[in-house]
DRENGUSE-713530 format. One record per residue: x, y, z of N, C-alpha, C in turn. Coordinates in steps of 0.2 Angstrom, whole numbers. Example, Ala and Ser with C-alpha at 12.3 -4.5 7.8 and 13.67 -1.06 7.14 Angstrom:
BEGIN
+-------+-------+-------+-------+-------+-------+-------+-------+-------+
|   npx |   npy |   npz |  capx |  capy |  capz |   cpx |   cpy |   cpz |
+-------+-------+-------+-------+-------+-------+-------+-------+-------+
|    66 |   -28 |    39 |    62 |   -22 |    39 |    66 |   -16 |    39 |
|    64 |   -11 |    35 |    68 |    -5 |    36 |    64 |     0 |    39 |
+-------+-------+-------+-------+-------+-------+-------+-------+-------+
REM end
This chain:
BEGIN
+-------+-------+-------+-------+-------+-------+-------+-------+-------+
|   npx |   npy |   npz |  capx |  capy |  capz |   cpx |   cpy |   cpz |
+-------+-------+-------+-------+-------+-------+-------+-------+-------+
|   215 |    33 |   209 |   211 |    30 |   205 |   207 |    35 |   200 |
|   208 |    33 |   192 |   202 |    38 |   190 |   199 |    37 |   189 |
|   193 |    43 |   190 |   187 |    43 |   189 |   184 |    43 |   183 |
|   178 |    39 |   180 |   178 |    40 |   175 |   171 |    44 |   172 |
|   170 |    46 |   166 |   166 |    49 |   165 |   162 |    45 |   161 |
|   154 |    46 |   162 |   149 |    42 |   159 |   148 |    48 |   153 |
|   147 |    46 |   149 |   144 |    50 |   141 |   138 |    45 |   138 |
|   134 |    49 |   139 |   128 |    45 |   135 |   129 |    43 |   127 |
|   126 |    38 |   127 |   126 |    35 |   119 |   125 |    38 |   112 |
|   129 |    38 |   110 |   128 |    44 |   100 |   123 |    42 |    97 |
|   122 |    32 |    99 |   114 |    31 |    95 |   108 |    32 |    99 |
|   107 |    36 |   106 |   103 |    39 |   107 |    99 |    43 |   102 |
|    93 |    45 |   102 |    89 |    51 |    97 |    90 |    56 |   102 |
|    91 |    60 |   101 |    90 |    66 |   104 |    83 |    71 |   102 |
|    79 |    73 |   107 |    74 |    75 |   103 |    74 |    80 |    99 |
|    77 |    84 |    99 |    77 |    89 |    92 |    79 |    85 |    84 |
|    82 |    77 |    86 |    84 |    76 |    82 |    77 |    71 |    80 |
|    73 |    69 |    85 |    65 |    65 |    85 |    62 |    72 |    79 |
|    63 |    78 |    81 |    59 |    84 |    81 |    60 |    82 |    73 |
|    66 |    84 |    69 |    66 |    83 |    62 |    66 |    77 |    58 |
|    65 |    73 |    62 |    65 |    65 |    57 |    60 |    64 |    59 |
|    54 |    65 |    62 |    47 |    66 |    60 |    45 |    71 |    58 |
|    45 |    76 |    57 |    43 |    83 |    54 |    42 |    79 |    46 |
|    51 |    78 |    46 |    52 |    76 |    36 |    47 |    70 |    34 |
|    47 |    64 |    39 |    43 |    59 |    38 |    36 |    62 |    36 |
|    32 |    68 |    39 |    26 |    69 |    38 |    25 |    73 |    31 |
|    30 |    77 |    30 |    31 |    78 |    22 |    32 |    75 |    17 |
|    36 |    70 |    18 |    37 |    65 |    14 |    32 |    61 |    11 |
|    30 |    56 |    18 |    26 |    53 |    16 |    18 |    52 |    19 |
|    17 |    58 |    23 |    11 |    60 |    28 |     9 |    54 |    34 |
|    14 |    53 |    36 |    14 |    49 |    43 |    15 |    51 |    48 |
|    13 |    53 |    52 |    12 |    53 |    60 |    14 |    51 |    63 |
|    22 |    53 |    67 |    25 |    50 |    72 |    24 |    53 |    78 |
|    18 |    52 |    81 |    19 |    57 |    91 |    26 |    54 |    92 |
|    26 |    58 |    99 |    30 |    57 |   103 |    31 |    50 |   107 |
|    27 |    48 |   109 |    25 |    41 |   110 |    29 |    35 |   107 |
|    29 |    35 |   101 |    32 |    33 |    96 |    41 |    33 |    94 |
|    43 |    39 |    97 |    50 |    39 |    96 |    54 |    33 |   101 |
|    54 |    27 |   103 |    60 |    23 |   103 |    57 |    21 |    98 |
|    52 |    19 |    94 |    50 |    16 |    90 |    55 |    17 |    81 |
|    54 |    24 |    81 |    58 |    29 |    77 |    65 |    27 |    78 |
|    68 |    28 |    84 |    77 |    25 |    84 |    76 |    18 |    83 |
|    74 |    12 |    84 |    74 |     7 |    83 |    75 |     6 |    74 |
|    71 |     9 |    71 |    70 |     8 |    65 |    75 |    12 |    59 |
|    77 |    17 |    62 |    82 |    22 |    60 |    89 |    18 |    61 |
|    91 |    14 |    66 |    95 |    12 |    68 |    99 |     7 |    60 |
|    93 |     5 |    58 |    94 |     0 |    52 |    99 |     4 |    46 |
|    96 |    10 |    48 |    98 |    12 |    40 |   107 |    14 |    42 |
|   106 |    19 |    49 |   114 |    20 |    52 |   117 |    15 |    52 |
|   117 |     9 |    53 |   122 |     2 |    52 |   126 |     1 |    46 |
|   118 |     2 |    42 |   119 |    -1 |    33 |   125 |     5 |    32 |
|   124 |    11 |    32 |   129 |    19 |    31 |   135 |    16 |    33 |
|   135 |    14 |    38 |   143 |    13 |    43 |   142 |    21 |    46 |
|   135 |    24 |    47 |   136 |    30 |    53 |   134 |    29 |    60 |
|   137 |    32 |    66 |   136 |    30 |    74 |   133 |    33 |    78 |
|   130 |    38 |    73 |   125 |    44 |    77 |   121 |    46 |    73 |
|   114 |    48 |    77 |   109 |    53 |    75 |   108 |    59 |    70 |
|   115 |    61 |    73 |   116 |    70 |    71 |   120 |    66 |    64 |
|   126 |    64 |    64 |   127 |    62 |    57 |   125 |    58 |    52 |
|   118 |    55 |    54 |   113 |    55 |    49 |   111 |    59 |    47 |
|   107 |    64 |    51 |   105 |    69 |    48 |   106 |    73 |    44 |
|   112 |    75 |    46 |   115 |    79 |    42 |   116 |    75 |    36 |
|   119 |    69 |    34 |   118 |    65 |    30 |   110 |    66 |    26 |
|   105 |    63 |    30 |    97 |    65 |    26 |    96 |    71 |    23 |
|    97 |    79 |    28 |    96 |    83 |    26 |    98 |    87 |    21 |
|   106 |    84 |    18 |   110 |    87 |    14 |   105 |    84 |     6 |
|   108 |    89 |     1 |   106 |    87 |    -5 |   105 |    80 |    -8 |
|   113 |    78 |    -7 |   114 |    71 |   -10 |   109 |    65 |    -5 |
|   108 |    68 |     1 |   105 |    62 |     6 |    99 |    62 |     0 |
|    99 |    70 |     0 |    89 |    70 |     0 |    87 |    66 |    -8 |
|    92 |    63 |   -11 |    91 |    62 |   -16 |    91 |    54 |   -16 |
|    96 |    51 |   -12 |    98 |    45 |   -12 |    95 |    40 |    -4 |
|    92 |    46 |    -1 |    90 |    42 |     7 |    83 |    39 |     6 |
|    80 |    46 |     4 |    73 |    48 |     5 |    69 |    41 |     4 |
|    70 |    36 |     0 |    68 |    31 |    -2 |    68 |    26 |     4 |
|    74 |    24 |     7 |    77 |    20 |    11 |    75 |    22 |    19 |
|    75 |    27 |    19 |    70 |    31 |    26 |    61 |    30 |    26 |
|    61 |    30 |    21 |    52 |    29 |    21 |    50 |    21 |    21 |
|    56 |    18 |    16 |    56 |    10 |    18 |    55 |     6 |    24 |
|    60 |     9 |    28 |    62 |     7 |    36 |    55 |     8 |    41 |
|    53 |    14 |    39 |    46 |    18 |    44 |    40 |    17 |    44 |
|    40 |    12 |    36 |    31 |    11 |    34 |    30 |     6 |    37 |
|    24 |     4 |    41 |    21 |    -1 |    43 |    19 |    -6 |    38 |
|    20 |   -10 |    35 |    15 |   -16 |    32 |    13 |   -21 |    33 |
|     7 |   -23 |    32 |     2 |   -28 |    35 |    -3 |   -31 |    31 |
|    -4 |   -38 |    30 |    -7 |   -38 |    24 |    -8 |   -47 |    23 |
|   -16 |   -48 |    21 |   -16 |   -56 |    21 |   -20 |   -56 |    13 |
|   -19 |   -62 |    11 |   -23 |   -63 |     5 |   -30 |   -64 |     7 |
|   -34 |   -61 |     4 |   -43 |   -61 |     4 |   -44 |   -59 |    12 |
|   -40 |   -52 |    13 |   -40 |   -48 |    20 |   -47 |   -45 |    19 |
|   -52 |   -45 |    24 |   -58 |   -42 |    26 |   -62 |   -45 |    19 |
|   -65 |   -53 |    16 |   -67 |   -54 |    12 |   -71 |   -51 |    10 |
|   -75 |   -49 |    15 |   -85 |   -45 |    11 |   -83 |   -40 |     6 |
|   -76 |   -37 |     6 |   -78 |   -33 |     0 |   -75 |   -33 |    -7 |
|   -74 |   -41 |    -6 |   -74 |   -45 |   -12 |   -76 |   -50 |   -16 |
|   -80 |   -51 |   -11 |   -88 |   -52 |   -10 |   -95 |   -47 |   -15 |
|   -93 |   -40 |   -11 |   -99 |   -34 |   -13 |   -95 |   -31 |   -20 |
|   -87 |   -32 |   -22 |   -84 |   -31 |   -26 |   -88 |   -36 |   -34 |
|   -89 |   -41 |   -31 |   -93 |   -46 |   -39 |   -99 |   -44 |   -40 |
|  -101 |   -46 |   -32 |  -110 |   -44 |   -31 |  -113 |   -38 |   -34 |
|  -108 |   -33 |   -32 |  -114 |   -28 |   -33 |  -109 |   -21 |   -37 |
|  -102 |   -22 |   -37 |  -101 |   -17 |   -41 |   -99 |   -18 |   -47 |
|   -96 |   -24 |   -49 |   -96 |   -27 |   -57 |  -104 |   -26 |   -59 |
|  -107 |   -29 |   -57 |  -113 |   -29 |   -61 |  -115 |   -20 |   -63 |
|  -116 |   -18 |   -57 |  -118 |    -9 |   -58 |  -111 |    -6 |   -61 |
|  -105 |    -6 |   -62 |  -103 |    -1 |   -67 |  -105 |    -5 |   -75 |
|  -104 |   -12 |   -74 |  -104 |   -15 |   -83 |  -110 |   -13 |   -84 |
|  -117 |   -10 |   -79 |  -123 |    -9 |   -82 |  -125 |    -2 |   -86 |
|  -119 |     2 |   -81 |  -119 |     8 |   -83 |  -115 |    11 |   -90 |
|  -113 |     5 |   -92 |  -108 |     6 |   -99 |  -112 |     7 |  -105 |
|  -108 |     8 |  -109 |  -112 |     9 |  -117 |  -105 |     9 |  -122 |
|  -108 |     6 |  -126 |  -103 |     5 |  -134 |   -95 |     2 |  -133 |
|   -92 |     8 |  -132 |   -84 |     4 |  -133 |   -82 |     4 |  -125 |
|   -86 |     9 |  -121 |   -84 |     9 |  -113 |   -87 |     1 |  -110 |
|   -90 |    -2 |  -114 |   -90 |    -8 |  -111 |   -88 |   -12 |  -112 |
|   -82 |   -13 |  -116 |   -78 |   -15 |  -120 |   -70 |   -15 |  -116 |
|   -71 |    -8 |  -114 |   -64 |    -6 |  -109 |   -63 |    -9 |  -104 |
|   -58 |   -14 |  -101 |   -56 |   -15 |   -97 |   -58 |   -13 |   -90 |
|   -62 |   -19 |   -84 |   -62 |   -14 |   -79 |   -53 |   -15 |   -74 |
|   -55 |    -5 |   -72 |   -48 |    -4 |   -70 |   -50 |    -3 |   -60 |
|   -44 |    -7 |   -58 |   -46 |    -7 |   -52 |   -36 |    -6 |   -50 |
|   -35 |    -1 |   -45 |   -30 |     1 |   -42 |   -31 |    -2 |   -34 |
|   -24 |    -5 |   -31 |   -23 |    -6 |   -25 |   -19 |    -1 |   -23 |
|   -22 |     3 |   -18 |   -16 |     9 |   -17 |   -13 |     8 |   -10 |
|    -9 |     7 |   -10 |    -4 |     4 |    -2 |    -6 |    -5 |    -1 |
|    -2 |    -6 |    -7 |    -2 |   -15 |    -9 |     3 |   -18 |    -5 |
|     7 |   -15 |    -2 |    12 |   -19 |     2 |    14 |   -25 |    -1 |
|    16 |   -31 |     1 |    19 |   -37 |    -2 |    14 |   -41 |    -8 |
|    10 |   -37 |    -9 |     6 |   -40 |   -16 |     0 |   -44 |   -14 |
|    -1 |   -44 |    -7 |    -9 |   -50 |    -7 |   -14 |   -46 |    -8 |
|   -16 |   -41 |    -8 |   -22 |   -40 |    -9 |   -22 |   -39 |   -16 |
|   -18 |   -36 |   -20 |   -19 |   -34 |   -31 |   -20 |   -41 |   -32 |
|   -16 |   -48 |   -29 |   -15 |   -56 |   -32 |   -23 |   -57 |   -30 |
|   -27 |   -56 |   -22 |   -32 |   -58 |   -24 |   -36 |   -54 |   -27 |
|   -36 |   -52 |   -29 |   -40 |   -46 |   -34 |   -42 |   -48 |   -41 |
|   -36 |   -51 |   -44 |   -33 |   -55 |   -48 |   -36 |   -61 |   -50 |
|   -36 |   -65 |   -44 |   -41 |   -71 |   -44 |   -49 |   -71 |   -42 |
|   -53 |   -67 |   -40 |   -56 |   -64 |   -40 |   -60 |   -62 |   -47 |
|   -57 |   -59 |   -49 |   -57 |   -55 |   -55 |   -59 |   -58 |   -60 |
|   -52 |   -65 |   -62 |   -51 |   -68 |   -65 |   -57 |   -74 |   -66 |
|   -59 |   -76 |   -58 |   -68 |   -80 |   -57 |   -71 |   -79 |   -62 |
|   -73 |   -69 |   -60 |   -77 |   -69 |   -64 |   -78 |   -66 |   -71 |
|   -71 |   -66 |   -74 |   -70 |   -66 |   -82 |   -74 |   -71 |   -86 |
|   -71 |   -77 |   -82 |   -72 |   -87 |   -84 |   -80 |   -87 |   -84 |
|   -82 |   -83 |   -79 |   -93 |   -84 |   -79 |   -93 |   -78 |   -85 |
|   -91 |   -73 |   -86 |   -92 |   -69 |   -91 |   -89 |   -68 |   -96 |
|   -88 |   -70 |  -101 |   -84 |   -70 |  -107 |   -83 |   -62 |  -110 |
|   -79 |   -59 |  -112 |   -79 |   -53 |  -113 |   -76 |   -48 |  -109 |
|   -78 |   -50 |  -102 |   -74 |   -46 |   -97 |   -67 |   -46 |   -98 |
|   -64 |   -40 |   -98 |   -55 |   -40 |   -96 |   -54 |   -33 |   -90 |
|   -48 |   -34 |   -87 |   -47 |   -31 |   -82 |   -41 |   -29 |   -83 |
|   -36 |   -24 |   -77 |   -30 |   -24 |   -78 |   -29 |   -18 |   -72 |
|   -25 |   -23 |   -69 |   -24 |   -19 |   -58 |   -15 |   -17 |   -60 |
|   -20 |   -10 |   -57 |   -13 |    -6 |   -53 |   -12 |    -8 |   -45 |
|    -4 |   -11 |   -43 |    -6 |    -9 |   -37 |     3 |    -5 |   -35 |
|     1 |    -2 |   -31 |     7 |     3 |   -28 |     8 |     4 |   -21 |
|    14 |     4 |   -18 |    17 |     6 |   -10 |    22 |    11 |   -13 |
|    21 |    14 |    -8 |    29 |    19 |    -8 |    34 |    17 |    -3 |
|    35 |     9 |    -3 |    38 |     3 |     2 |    43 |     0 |    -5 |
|    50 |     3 |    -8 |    52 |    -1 |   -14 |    53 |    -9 |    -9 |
|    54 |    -8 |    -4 |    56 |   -16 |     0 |    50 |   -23 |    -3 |
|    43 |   -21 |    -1 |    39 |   -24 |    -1 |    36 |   -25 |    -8 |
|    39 |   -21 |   -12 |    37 |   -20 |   -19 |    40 |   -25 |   -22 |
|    47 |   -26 |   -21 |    50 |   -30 |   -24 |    48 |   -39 |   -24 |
|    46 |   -38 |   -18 |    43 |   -44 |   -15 |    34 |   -45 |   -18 |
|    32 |   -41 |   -19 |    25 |   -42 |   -23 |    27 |   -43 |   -29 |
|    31 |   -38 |   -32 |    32 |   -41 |   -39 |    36 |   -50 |   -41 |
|    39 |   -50 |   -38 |    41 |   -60 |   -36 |    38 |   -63 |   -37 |
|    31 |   -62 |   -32 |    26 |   -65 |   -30 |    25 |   -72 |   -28 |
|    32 |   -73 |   -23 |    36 |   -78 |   -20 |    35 |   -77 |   -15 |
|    29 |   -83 |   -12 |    27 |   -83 |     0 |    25 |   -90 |     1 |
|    27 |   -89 |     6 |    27 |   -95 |    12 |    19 |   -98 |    10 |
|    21 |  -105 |    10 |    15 |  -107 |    10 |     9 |  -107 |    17 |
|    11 |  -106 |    22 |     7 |  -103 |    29 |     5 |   -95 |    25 |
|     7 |   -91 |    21 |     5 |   -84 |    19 |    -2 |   -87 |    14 |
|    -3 |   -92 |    13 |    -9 |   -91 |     7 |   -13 |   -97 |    10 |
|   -13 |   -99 |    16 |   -20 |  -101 |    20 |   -25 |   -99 |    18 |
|   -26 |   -92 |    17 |   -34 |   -90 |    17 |   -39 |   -90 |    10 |
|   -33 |   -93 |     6 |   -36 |   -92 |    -4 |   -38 |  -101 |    -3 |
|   -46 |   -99 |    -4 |   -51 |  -105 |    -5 |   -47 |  -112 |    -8 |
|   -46 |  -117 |    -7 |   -41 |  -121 |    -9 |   -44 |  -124 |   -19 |
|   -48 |  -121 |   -21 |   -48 |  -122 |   -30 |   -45 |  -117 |   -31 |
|   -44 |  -112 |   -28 |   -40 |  -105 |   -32 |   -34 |  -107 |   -30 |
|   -31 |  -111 |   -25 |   -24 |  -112 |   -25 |   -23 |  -117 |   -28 |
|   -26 |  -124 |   -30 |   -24 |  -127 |   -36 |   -22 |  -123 |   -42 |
|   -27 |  -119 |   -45 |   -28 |  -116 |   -50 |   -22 |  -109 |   -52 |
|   -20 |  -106 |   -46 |   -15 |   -99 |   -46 |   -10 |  -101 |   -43 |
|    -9 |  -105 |   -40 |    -1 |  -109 |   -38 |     3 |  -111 |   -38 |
|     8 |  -110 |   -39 |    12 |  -114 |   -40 |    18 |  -118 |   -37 |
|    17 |  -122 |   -33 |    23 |  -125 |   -26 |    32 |  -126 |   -29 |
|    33 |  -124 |   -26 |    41 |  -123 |   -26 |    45 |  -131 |   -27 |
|    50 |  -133 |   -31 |    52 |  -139 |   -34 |    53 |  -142 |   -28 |
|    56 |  -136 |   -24 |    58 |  -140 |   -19 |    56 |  -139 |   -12 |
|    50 |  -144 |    -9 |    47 |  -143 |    -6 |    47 |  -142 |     1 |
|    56 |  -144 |     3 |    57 |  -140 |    10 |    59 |  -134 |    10 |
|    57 |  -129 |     4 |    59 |  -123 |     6 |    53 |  -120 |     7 |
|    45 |  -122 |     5 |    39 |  -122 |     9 |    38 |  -116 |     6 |
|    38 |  -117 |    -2 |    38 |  -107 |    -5 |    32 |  -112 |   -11 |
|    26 |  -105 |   -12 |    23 |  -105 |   -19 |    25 |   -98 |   -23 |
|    22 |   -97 |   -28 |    22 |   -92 |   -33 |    13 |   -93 |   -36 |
|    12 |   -86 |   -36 |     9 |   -83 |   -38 |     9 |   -85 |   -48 |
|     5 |   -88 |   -52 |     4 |   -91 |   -57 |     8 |   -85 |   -63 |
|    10 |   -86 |   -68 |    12 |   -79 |   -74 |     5 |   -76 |   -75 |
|    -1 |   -81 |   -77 |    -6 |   -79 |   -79 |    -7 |   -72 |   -76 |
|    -8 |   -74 |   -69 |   -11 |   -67 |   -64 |    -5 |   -64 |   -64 |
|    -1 |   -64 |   -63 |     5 |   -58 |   -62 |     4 |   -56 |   -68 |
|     5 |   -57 |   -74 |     3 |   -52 |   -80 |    -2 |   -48 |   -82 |
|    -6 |   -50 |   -76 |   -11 |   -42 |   -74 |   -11 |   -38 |   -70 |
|    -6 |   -38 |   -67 |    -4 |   -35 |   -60 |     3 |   -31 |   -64 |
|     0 |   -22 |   -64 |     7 |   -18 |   -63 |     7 |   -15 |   -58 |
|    14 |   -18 |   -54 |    16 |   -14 |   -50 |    19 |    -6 |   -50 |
|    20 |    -1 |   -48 |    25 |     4 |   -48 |    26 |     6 |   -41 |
|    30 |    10 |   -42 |    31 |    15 |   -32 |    27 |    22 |   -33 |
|    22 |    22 |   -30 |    16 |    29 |   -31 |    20 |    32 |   -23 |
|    20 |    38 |   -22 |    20 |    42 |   -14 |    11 |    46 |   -16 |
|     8 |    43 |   -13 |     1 |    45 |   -10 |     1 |    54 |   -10 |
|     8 |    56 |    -7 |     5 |    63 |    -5 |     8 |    66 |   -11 |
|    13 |    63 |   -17 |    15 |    69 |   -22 |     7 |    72 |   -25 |
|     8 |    79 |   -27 |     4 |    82 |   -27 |    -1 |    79 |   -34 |
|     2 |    76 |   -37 |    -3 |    74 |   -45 |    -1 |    67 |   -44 |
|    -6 |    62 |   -44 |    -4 |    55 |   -43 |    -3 |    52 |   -51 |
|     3 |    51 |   -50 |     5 |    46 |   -57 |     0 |    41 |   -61 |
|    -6 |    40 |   -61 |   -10 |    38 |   -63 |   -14 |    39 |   -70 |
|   -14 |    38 |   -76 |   -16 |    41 |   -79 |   -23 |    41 |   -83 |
|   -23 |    35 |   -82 |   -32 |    31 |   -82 |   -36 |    34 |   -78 |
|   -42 |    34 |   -77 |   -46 |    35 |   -72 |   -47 |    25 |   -70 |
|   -49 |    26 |   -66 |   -52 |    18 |   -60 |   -56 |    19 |   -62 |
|   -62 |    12 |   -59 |   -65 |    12 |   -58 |   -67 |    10 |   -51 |
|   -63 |     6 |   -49 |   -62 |     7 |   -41 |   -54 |     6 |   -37 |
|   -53 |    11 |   -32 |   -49 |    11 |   -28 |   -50 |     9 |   -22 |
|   -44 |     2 |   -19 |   -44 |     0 |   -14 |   -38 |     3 |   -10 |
|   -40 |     8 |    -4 |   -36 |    11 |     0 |   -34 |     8 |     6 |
|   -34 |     4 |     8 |   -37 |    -1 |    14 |   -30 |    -1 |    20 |
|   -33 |     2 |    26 |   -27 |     1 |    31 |   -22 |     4 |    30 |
|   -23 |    12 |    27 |   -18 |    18 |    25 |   -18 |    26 |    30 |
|   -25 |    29 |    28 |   -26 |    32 |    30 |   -27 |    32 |    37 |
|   -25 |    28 |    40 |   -26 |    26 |    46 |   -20 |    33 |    49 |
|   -15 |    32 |    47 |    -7 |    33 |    47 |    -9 |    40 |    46 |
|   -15 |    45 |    44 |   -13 |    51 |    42 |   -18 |    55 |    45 |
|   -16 |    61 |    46 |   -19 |    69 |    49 |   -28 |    68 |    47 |
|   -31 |    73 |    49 |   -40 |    73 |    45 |   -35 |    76 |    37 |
|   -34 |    82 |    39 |   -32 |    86 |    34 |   -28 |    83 |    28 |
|   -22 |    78 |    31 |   -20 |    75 |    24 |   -24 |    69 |    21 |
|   -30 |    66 |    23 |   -35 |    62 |    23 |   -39 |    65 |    18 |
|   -41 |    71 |    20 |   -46 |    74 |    15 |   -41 |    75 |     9 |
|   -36 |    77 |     9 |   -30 |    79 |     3 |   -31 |    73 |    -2 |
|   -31 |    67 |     3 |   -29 |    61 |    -1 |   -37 |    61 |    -6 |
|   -41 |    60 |    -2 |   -48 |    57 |    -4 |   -50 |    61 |   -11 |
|   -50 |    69 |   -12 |   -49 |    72 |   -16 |   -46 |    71 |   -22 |
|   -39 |    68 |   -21 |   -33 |    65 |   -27 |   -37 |    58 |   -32 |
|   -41 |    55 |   -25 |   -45 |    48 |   -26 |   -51 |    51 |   -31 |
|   -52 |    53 |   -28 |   -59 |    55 |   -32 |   -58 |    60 |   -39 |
|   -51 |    63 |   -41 |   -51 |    64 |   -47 |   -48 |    59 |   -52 |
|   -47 |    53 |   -48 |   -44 |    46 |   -50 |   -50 |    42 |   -54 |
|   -55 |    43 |   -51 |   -60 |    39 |   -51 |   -63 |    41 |   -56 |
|   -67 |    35 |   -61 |   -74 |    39 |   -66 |   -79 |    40 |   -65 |
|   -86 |    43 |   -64 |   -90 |    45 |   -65 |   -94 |    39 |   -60 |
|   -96 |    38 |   -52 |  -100 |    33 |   -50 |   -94 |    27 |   -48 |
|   -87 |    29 |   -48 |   -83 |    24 |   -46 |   -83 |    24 |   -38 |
|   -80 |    19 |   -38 |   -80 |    15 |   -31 |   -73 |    16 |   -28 |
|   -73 |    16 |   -18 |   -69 |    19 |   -16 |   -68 |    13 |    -8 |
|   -65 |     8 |    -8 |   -64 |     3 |    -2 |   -59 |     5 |     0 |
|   -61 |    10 |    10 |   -55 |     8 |    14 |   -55 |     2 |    19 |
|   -54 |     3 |    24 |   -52 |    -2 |    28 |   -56 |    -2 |    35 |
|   -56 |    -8 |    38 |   -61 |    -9 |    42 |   -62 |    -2 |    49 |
|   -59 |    -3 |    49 |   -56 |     4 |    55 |   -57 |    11 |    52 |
|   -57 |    12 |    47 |   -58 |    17 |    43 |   -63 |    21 |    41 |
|   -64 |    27 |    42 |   -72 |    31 |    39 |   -70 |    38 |    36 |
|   -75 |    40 |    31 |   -72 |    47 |    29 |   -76 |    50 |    34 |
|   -81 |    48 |    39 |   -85 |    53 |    42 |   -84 |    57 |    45 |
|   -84 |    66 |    43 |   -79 |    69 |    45 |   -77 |    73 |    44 |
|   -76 |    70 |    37 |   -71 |    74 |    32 |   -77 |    77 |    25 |
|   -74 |    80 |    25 |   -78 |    86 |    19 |   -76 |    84 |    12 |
|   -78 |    79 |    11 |   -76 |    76 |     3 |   -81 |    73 |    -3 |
|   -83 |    73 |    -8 |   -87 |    73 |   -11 |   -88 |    65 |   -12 |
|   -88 |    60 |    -7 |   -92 |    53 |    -8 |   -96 |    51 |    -1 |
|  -101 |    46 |    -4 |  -106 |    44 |     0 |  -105 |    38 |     0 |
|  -105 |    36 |     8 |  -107 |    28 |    11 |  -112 |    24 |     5 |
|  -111 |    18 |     4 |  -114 |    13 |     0 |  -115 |     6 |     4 |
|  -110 |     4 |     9 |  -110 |     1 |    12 |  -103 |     0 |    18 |
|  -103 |    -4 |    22 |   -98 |    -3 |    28 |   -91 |    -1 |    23 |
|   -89 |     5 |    26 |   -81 |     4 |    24 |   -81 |     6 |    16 |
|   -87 |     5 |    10 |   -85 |     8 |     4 |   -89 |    13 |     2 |
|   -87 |    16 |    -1 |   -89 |    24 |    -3 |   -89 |    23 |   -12 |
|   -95 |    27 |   -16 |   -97 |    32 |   -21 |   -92 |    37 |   -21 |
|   -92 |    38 |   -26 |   -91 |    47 |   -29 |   -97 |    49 |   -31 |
|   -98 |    54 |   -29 |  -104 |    60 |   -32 |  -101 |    63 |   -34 |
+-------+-------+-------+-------+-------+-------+-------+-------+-------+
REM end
């Protein structure tokens, strides 16, 4: 009888192989994968080896780490990895304090043509587009009470998957439960065909919404305007103190003079050595 020999499996991760597909992930894109986390990491990685036609860890690698990977992966590896999560009118108070108290205080702070300018408001880590679309409606309320106002949202993932998907701006109807029911008459659109139980997001508002793919940790953010407010919400959660303050930093040279800075419920700079001060739970000033 032969004996036969057991070989463990090639789509196991080997740890030296966890050791540098998080290493790269936290350069890349400043995320943090403990230990903890690694079946989490093979699970997700697994996707991308199917899609290749590769049967192992190590042949990925060397695939990522080679030039052409690093040119052609990088995208598709950050894809797979990033969490995204995301409701229309998520955490509403702070678009609520968004009408209440910071349109009024920066339009008061304006003079001559700067009042005239577009207010610019950035969604940074927009995921599948709910938070920029309500931003949009929002936004757009309070255009209609004030004549004069114009606006114009950036919103950016370094997710192209979920990007393509915001820019669409094609969801289940169970995904827009929480938009007031006059804003869904009003920014709606239901699908011809209504057992496929799909709306769209109106042309009106999509036409104020530029999407692009931003990476948070490239060294100069592709921004070229300043804001007047940035919504970070349910990002920095993902990152180091140190690439936290990195980031706040980039924010606050994003921002104009008294701009406004919303992260996420779970969120605080308290801690961090960065040049804004609490205004309210969860949003921040620039000084």
């Amino acid at each position: 009888m032969t004996k036969l020999e057991l070989t463990p499996s090639l789509n196991i991760m080997r740890q030296h192989e966890f050791e540098r597909f998080s290493a790269l992930i936290y350069d890349e894109a400043g995320i943090k994968i403990p230990p903890v986390k690694k079946t989490m990491l093979e699970a997700r990685l697994q996707k991308r080896l199917k899609a290749l036609g590769m049967h192992s860890f190590e042949e990925y690698a060397d695939f990522v780490f080679s030039l052409e990977g690093q040119r052609q992966e990088m995208v598709h590896l950050v894809d797979v990895v990033t969490t995204n999560k995301t409701d229309f009118f998520r955490e509403p108070q702070h678009f609520d304090f968004l009408v209440r108290q910071v349109l009024p205080n920066l339009r008061h702070g304006r003079e001559g043509s700067a009042l005239r300018a577009p207010f610019k408001i950035w969604s940074a880590g927009c995921s599948t587009g709910e938070e920029p679309y309500t931003m949009a409606m929002v936004l757009y309320e309070y255009a209609q009470a004030n004549p004069g106002f114009r606006f114009a949202i950036t919103a950016s993932d370094i997710c192209t998957r979920v990007l393509k998907t915001a820019m669409n701006g094609v969801y289940p109807e169970d995904r827009v439960d929480p938009i007031p029911l006059t804003m869904k008459k009003k920014y709606l659109l239901r699908s011809k065909d209504r057992k496929k139980g799909l709306v769209r997001i109106c042309s009106e508002l999509r036409s104020h919404v530029n999407f692009k793919r931003i990476n948070l940790m490239d060294d100069e953010l592709p921004i070229s305007e300043r804001q007047d407010v940035i919504f970070c919400r349910n990002v920095i959660i993902y990152f180091d103190k140190p690439t936290q303050t990195r980031l706040m930093h980039k924010f606050h040279n994003r921002l104009v003079p008294g701009g406004f800075l919303f992260l996420g419920h779970s969120e605080t700079l308290n801690g961090l050595e960065v040049p804004f001060k609490s205004v309210a739970s969860t949003v921040y000033r620039k000084v």
